[in-house]
Z-matrix of the N, CA and C atoms (Angstrom, degrees):
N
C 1 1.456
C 2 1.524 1 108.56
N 3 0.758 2 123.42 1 113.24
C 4 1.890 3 150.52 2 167.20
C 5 2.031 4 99.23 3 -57.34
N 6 1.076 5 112.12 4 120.13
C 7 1.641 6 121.45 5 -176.23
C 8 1.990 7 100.23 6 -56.26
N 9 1.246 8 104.96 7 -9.21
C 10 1.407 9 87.59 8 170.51
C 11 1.374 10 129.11 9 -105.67
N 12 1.208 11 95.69 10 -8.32
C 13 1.821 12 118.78 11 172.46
C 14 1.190 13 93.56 12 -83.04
N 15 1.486 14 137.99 13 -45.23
C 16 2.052 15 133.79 14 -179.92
C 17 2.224 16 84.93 15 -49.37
N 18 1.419 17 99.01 16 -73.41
C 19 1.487 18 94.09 17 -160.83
C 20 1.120 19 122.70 18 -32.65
N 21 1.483 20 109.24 19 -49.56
C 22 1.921 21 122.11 20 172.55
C 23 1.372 22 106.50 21 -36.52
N 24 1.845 23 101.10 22 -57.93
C 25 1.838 24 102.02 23 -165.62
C 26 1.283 25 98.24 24 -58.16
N 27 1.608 26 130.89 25 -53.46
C 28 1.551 27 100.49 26 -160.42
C 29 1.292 28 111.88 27 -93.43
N 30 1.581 29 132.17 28 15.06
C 31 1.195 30 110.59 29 134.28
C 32 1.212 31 141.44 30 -43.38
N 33 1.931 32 112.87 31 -62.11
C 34 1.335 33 128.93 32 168.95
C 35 2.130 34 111.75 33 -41.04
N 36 1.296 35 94.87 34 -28.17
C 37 1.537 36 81.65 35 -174.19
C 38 1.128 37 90.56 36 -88.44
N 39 1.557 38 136.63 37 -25.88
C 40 1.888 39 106.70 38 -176.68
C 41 1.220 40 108.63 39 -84.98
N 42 1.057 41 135.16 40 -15.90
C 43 2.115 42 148.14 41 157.07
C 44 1.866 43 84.74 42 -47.10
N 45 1.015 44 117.78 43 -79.20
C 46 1.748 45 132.23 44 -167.48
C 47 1.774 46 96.24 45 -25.20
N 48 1.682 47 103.06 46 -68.40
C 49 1.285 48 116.67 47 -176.49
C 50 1.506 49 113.35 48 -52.53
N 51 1.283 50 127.70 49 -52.50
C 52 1.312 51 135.00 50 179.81
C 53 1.332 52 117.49 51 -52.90
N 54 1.467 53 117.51 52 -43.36
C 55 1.402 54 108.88 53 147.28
C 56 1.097 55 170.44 54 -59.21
N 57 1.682 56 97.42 55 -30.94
C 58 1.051 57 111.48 56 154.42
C 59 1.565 58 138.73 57 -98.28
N 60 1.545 59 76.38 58 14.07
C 61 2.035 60 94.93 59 160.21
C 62 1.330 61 120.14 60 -66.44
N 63 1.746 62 90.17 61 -44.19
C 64 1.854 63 106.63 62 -157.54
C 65 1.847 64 82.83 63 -101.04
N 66 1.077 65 142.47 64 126.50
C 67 1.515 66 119.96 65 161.16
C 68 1.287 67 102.07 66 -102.46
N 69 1.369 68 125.31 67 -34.96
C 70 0.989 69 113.80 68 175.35
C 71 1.746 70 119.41 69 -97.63
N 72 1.684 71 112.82 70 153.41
C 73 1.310 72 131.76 71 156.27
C 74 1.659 73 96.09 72 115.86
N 75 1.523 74 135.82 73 -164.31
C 76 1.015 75 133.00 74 145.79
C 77 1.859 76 128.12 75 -95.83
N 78 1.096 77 109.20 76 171.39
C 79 1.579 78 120.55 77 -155.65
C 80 2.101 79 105.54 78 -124.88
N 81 0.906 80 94.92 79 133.80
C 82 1.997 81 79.48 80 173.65
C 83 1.942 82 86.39 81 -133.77
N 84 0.555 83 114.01 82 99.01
C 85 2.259 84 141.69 83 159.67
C 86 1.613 85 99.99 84 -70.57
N 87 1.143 86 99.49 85 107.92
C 88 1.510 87 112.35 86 150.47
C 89 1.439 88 129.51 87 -96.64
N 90 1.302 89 127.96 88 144.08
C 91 1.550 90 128.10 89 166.52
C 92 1.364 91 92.82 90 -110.64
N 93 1.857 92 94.68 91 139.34
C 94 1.414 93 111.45 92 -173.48
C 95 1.432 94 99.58 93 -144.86
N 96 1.266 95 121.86 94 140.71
C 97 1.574 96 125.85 95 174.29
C 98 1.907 97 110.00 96 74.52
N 99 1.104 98 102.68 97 27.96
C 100 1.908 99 117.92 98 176.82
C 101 1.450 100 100.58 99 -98.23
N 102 1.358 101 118.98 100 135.04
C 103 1.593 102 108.87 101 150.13
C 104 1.580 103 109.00 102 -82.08
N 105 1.560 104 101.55 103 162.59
C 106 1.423 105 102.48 104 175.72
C 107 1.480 106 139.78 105 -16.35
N 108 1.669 107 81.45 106 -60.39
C 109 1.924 108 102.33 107 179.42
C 110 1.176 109 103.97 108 -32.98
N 111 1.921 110 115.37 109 -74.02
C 112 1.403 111 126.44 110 -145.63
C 113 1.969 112 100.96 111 -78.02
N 114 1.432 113 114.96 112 -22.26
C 115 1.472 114 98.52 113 147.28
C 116 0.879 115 144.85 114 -99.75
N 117 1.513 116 117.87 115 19.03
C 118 1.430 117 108.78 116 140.94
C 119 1.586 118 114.72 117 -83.77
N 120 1.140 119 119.93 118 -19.92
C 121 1.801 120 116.53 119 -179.86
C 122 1.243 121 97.18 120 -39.76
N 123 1.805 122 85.87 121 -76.63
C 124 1.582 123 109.24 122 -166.43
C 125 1.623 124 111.87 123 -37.79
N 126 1.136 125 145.07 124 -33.72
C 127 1.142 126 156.02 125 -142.89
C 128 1.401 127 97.56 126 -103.93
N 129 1.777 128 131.80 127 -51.43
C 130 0.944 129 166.20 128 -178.07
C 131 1.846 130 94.44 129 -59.32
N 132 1.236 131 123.54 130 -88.77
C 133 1.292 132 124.20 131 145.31
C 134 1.545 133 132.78 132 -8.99
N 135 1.275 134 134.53 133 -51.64
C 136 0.930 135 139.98 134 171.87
C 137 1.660 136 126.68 135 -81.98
N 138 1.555 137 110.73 136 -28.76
C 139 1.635 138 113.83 137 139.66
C 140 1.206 139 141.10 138 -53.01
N 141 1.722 140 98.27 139 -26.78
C 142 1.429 141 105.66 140 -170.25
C 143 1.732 142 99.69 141 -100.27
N 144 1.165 143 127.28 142 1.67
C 145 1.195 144 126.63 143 -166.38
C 146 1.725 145 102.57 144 -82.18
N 147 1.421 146 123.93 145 114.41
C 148 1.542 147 96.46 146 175.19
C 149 1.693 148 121.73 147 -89.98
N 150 1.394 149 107.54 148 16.90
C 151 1.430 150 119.39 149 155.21
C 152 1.249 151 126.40 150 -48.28
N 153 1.133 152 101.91 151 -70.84
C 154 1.642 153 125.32 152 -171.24
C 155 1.350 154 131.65 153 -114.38
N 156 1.606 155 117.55 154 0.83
C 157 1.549 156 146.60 155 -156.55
C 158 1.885 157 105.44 156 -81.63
N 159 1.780 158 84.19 157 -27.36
C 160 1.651 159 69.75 158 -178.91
C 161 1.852 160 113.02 159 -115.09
N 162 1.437 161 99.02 160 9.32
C 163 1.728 162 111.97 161 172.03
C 164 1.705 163 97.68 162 -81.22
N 165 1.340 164 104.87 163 -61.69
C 166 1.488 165 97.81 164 -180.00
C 167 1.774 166 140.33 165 -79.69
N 168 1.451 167 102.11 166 134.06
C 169 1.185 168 94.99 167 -173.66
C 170 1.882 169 106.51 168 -91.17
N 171 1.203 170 118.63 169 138.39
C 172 1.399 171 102.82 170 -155.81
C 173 2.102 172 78.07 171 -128.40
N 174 1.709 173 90.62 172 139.65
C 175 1.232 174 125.22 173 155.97
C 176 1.319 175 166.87 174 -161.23
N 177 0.723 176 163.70 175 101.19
C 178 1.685 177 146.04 176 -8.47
C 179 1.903 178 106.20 177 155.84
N 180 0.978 179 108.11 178 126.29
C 181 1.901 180 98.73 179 -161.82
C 182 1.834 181 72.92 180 -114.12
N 183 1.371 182 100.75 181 169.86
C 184 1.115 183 134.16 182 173.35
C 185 1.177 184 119.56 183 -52.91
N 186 1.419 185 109.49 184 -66.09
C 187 1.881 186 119.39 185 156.66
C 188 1.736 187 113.00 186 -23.06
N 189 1.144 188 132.50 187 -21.46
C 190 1.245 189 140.40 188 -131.84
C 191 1.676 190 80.35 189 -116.89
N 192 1.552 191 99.34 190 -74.48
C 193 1.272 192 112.66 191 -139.23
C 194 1.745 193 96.09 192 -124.40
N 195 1.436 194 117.93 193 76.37
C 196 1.173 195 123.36 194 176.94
C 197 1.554 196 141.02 195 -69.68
N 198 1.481 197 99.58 196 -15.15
C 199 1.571 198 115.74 197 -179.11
C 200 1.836 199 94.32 198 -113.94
N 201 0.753 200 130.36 199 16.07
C 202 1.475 201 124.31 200 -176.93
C 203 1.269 202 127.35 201 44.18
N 204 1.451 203 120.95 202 47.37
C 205 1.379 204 126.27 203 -162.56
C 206 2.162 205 87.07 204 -92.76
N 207 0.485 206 131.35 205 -33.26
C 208 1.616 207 139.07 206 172.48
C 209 1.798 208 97.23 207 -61.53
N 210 1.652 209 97.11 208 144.46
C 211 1.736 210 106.38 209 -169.81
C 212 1.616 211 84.32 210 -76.79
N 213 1.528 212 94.74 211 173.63
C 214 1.696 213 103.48 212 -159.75
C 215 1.302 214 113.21 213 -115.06
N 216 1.641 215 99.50 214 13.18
C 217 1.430 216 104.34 215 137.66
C 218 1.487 217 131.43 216 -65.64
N 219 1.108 218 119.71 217 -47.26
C 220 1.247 219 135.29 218 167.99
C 221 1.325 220 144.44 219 -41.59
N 222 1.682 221 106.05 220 -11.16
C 223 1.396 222 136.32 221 161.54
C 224 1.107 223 126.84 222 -79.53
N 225 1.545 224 113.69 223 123.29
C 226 1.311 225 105.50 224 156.70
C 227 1.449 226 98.82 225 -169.29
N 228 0.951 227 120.90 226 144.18
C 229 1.768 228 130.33 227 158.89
C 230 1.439 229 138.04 228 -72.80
N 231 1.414 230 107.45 229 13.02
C 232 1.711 231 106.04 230 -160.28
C 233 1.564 232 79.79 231 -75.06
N 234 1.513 233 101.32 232 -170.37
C 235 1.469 234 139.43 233 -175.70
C 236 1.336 235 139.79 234 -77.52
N 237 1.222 236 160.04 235 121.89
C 238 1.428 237 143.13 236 -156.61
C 239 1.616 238 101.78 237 -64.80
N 240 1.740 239 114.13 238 -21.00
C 241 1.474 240 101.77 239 -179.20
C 242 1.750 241 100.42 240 -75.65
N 243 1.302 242 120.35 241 -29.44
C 244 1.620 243 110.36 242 -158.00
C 245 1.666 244 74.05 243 -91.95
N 246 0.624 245 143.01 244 -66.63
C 247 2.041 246 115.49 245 -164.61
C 248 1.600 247 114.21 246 -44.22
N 249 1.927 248 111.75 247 -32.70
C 250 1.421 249 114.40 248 178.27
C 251 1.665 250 108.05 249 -60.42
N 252 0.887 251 112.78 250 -42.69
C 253 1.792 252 109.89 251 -163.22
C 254 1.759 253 102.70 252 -118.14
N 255 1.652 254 121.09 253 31.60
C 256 1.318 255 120.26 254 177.57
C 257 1.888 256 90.53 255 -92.43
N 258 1.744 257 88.81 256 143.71
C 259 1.573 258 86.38 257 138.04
C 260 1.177 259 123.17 258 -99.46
N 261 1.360 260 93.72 259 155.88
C 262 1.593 261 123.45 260 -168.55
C 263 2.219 262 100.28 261 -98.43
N 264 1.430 263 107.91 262 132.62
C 265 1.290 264 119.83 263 172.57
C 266 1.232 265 108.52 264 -47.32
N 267 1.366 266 105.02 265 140.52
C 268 1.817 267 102.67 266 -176.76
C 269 1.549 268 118.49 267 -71.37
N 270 1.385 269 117.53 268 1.07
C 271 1.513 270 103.05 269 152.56
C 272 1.747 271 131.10 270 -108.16
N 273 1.252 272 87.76 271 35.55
C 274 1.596 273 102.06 272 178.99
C 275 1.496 274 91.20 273 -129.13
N 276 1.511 275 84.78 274 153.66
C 277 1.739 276 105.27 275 -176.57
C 278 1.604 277 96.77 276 -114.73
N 279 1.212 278 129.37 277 -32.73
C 280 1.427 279 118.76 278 -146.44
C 281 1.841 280 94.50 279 -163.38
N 282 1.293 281 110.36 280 125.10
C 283 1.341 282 144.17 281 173.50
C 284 1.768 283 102.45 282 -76.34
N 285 1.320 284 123.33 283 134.61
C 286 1.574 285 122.05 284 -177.09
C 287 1.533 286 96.63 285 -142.38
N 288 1.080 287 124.79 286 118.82
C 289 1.688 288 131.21 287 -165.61
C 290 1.256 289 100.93 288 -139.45
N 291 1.301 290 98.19 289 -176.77
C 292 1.881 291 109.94 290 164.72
C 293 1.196 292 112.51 291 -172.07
N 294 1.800 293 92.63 292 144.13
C 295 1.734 294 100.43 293 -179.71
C 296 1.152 295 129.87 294 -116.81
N 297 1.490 296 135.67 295 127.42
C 298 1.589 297 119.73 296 179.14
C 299 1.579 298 124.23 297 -75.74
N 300 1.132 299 90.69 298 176.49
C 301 1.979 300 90.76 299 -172.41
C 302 1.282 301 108.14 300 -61.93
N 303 1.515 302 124.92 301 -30.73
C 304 1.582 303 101.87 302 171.61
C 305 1.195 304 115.53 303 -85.23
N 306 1.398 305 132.01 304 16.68
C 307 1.374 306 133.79 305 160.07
C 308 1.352 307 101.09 306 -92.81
N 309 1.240 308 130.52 307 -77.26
C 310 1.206 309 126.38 308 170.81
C 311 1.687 310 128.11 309 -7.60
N 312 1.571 311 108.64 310 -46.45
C 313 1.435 312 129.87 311 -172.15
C 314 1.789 313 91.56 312 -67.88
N 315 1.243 314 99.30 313 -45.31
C 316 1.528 315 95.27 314 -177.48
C 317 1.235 316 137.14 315 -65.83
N 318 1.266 317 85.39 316 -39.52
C 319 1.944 318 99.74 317 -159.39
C 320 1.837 319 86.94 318 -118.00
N 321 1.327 320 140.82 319 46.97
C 322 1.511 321 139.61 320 171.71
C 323 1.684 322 109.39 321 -37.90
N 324 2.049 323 91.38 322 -55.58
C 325 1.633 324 99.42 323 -170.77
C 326 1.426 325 114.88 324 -40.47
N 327 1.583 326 106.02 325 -49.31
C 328 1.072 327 118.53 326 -160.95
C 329 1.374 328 143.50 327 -52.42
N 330 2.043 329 88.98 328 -33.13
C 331 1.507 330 101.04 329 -155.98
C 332 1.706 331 80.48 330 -102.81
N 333 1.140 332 130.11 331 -13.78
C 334 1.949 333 136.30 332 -177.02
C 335 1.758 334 95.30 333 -41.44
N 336 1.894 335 105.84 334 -38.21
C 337 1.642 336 105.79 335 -159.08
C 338 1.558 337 114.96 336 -103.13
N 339 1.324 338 101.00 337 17.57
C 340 1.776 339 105.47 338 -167.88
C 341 2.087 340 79.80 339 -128.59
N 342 1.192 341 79.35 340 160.67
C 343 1.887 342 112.79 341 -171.61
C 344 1.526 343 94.44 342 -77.40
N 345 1.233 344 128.08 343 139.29
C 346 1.578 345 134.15 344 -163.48
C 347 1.149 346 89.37 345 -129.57
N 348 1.661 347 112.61 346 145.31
C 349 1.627 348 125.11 347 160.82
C 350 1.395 349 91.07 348 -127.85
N 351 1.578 350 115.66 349 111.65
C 352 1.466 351 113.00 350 169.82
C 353 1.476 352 102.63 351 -142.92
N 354 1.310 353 88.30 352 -171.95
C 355 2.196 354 83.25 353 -169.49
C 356 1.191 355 132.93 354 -61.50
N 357 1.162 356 108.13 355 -37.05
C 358 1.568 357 123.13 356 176.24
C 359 1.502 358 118.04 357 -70.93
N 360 1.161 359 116.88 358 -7.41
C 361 1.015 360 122.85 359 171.18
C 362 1.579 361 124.67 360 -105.29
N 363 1.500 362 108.12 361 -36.67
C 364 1.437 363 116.64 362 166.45
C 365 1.547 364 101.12 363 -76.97
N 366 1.337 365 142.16 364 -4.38
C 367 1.825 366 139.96 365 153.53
C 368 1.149 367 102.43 366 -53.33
N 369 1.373 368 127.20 367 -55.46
C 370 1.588 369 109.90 368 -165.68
C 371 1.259 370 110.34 369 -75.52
N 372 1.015 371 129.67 370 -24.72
C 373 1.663 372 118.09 371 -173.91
C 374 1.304 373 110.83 372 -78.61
N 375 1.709 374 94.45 373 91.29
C 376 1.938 375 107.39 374 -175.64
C 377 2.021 376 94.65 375 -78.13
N 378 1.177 377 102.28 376 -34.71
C 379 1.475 378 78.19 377 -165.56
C 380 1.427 379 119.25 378 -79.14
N 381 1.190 380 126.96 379 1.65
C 382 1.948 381 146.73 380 169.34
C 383 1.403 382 96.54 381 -79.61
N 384 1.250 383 120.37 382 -42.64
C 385 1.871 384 116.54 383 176.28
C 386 1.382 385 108.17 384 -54.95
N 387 1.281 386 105.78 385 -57.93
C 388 1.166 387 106.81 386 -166.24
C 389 1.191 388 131.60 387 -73.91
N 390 1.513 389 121.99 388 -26.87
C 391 1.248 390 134.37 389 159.63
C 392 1.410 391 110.27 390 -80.48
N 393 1.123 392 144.02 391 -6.45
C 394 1.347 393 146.64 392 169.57
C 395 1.561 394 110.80 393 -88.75
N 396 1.408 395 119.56 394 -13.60
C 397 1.438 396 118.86 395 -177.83
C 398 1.644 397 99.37 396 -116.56
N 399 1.028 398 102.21 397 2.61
C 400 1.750 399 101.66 398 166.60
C 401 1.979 400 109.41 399 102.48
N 402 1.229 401 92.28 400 11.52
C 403 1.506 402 79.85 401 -172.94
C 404 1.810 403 108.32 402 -87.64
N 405 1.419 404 108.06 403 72.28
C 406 1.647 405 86.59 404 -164.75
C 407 1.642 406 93.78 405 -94.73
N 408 1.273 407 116.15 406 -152.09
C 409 1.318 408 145.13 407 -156.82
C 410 1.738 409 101.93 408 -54.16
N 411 1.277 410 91.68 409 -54.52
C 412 1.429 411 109.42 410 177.62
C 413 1.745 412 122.25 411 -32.53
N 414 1.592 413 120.62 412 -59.81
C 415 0.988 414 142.07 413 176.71
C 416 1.596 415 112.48 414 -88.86
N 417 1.859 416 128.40 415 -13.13
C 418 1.696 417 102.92 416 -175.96
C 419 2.129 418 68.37 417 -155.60
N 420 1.422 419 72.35 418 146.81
C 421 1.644 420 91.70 419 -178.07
C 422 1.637 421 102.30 420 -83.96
N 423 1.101 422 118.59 421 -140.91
C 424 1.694 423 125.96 422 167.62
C 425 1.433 424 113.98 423 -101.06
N 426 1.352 425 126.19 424 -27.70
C 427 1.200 426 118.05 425 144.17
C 428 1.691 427 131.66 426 -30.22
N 429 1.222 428 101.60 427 -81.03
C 430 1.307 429 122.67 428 172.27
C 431 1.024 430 129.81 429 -44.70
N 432 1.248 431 133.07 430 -34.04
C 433 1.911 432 167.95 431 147.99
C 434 1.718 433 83.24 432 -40.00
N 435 1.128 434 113.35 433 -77.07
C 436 1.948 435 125.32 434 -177.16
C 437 1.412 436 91.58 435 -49.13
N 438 0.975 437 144.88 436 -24.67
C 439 1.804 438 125.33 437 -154.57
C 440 1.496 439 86.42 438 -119.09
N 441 1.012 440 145.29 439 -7.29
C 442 1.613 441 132.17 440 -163.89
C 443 1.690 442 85.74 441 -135.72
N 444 1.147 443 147.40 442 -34.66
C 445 1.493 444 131.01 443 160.82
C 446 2.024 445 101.49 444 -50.99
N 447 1.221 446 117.46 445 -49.26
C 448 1.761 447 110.19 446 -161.06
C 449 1.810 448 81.44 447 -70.85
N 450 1.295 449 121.07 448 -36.35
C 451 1.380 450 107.22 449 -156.78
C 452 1.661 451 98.35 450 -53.00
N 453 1.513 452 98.12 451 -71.26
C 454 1.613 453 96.81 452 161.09
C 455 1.375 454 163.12 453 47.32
N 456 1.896 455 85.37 454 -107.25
C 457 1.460 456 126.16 455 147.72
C 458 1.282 457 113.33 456 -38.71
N 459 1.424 458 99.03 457 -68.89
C 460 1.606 459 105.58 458 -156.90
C 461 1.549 460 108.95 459 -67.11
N 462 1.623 461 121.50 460 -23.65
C 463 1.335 462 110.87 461 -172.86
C 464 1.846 463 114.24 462 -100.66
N 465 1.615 464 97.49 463 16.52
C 466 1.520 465 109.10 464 172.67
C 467 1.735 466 105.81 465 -116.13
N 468 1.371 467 106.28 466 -18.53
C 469 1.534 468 104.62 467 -178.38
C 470 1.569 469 107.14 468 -91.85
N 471 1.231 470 117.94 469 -19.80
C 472 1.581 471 135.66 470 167.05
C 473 1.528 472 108.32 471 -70.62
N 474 1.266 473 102.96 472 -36.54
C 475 1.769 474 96.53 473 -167.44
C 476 1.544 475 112.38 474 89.78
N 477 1.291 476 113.43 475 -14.04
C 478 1.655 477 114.99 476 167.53
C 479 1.529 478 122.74 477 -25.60
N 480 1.453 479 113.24 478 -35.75
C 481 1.633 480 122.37 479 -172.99
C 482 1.645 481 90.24 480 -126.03
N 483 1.607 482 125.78 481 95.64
C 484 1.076 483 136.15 482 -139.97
C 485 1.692 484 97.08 483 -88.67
N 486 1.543 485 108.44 484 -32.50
C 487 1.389 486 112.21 485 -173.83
C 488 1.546 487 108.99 486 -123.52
N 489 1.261 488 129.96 487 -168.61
C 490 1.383 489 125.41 488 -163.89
C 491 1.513 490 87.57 489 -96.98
N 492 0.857 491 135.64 490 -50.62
C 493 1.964 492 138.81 491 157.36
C 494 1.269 493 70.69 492 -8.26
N 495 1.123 494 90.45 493 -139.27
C 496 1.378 495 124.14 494 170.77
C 497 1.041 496 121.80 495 42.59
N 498 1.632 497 125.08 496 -71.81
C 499 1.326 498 159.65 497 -152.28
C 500 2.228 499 90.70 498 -97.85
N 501 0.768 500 113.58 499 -52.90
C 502 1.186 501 106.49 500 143.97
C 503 1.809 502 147.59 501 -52.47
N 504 1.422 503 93.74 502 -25.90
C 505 1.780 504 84.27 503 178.51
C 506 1.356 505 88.92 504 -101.28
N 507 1.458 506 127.88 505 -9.62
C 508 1.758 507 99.61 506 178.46
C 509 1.793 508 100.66 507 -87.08
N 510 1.033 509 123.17 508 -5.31
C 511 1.505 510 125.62 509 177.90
C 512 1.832 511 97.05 510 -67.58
N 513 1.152 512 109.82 511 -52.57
C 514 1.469 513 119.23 512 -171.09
C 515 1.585 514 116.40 513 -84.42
N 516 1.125 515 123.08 514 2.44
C 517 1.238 516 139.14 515 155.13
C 518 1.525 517 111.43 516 -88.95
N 519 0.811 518 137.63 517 -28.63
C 520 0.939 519 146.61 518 164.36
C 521 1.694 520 129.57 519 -62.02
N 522 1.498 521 91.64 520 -45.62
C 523 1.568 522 110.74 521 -179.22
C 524 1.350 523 87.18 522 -69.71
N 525 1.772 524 142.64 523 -73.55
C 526 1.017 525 139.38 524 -170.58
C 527 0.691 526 112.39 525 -28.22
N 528 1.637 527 139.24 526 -51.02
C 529 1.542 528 126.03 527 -150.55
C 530 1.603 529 82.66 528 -85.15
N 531 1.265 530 125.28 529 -60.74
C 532 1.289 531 110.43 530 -145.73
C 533 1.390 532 106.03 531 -62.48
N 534 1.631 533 136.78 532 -30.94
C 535 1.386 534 152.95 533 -142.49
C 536 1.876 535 95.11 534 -96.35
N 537 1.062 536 100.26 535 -67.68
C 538 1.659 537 117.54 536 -175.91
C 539 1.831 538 107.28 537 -82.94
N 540 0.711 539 129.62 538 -61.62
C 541 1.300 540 117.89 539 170.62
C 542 1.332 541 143.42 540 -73.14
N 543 1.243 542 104.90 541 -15.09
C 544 1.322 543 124.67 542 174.28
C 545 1.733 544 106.69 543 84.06
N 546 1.349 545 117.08 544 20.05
C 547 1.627 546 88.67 545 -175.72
C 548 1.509 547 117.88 546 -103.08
N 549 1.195 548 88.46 547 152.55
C 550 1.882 549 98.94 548 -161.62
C 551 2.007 550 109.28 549 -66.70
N 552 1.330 551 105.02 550 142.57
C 553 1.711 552 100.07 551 163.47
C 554 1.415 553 127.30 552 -79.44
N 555 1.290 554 119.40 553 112.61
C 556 1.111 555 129.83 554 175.65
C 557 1.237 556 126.26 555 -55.34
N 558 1.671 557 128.43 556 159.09
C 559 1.311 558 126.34 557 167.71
C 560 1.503 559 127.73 558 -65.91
């Protein structure tokens, strides 16, 4: 797993969660503060998910996705206001887009009233890292889960892992040692 495919996954699981918070009505999810890459993962991820792949309608501006490696459904350039007040096909629940900072600059009002997936928010969710990089039950008891969530914390509330990269490959360094090498988490 590549640290930008981890980011995708625990996006898709806080998209997962968000849905099945709200079950009912429709949803419009923005990604904000992603470079391209990680929205196309994320985007990439969320097609391929057969959870949620066919609730969401997922789309993708140009800015995003410049060589067209994304199906061409998935394109389009409108606005965070025309995704805010679009309807959505009656077998979709929830719209998943993204905007760049000079969209953002524009349309601020807009995106304040739609559901955001941005970094700072996919940082705290230690326990989607961790189960998304393989550390489940199997390899760290509930102890250990407690000692590698504060570890975490502390190296996202420090700024230690300065960017979501970042903050991601020490998640997956981590999984390695403990997954592939066997070494235990300390106190």
């Amino acid at each position: 797993m590549t640290r930008t495919e981890l980011i995708a996954a625990v996006a898709t699981a806080s998209l997962k969660e968000q849905l099945s918070g709200e079950p009912e009505g429709t949803q419009r999810i923005c990604m904000l503060g992603l470079d391209a890459e990680v929205v196309r993962a994320v985007a990439q991820a969320v097609i391929a998910d057969g959870e949620i792949s066919n609730e969401v309608m997922v789309r993708v501006g140009t800015v995003f996705d410049p060589n067209g490696n994304l199906p061409a459904e998935t394109r389009s350039d409108e606005s965070i206001t025309h995704w805010r007040h679009c309807r959505l096909p009656d077998d979709k629940r929830a719209v998943l887009f993204a905007a760049s900072q000079d969209e953002l600059q524009r349309n601020d009002k807009s995106v304040e009233k739609v559901t955001r997936i941005e970094t700072d928010k996919l940082r705290l969710r230690y326990a989607d890292w961790m189960h998304c990089a393989g550390l489940t039950d199997r390899f760290l008891d509930q102890k250990k889960r407690e000692h590698l969530a504060a570890a975490l914390q502390a190296a996202n509330e420090t700024h230690a892992a300065r960017t979501i990269e970042t903050f991601s490959a020490f998640v997956l360094a981590i999984s390695d040692n403990v997954i592939s090498k066997g070494m235990p988490l300390q106190k």
